[in-house]
C-alpha positions in Angstrom: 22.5 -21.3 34.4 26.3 -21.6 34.4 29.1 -19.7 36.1 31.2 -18.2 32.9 34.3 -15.8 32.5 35.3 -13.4 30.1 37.9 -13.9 27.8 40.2 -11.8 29.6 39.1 -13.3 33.0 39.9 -16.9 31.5 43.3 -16.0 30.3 44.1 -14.1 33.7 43.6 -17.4 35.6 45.2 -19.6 33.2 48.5 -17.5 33.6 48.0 -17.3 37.5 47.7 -21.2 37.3 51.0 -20.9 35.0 52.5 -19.1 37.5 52.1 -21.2 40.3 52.8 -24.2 38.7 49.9 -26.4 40.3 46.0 -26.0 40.6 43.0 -27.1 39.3 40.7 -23.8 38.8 39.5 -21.3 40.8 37.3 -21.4 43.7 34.4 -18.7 43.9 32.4 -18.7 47.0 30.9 -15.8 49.2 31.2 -15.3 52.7 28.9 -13.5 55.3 30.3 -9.8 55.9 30.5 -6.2 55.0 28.3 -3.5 55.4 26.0 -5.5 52.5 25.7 -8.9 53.8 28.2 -10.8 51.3 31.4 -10.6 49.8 33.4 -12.6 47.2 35.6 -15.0 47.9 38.1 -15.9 45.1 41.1 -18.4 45.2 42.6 -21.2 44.0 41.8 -24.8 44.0 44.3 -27.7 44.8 41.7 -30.2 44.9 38.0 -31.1 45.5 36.0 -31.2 48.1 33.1 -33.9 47.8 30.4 -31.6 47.7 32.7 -29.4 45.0 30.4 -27.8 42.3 32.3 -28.0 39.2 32.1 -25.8 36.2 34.8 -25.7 33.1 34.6 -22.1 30.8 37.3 -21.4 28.3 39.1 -24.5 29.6 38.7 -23.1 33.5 38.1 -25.3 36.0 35.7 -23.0 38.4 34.7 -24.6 41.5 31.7 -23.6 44.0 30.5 -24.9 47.2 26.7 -25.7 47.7 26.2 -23.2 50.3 27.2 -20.0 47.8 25.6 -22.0 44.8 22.1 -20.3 44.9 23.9 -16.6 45.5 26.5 -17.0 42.4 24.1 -19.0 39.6 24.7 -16.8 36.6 27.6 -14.9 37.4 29.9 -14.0 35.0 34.0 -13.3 36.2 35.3 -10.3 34.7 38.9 -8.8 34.3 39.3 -5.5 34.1 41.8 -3.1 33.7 41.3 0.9 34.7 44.6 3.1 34.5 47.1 1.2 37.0 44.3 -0.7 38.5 43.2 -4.2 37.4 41.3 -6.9 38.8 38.5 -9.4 39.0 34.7 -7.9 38.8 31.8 -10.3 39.4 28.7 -9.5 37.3 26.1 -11.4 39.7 22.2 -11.0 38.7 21.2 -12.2 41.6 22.3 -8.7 43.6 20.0 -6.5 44.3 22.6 -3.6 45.7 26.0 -3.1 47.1 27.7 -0.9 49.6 29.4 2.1 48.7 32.9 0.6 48.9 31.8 -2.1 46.4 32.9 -4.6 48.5 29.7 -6.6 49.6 26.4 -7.2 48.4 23.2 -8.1 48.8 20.6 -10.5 47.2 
């Protein structure tokens, strides 16, 4: 299974990319915190590390290190908007729960 993006999550990240003028993709990763055990990590990618794993969705370059690999196969990256708010959403089928704040999870 792949890492996709919607649509809307695609052309979010192609104007962020815009906007900074440089950039290869985006990095998604996870990190050990929170009151779940996980979070999301999501930034931008200058350039590859050797053991980089490389996707391309919707001409995105998404990048993911080994170590979140097995935590993020088959996510897809979401943009939503909700009144004044707007931001990334991962849909992950690989968590099993998340904490009240919806800021970690766990697998």
């Amino acid at each position: 299974m792949a890492i996709t993006l919607s649509d809307a999550a695609a052309e979010r990240v192609k104007s962020f990319l815009a906007y900074r003028g440089k950039g290869l993709g985006v990095r998604l990763g996870v990190a050990t915190t929170g009151c779940s055990g996980l979070e999301y990590v999501l930034e931008f990618v200058d350039e590859l590390n050797d053991e980089d794993i490389l996707y391309e969705d919707k001409g995105v370059k998404v990048v993911i290190d080994p170590k979140s690999q097995p935590y993020l196969e088959g996510t897809r990256l979401e943009f939503v908007k909700e009144g004044l708010n707007e931001g990334f959403e991962f849909v992950n089928p690989n968590a099993k729960g998340e904490c009240g704040c919806g800021e970690s999870f766990t697998v």
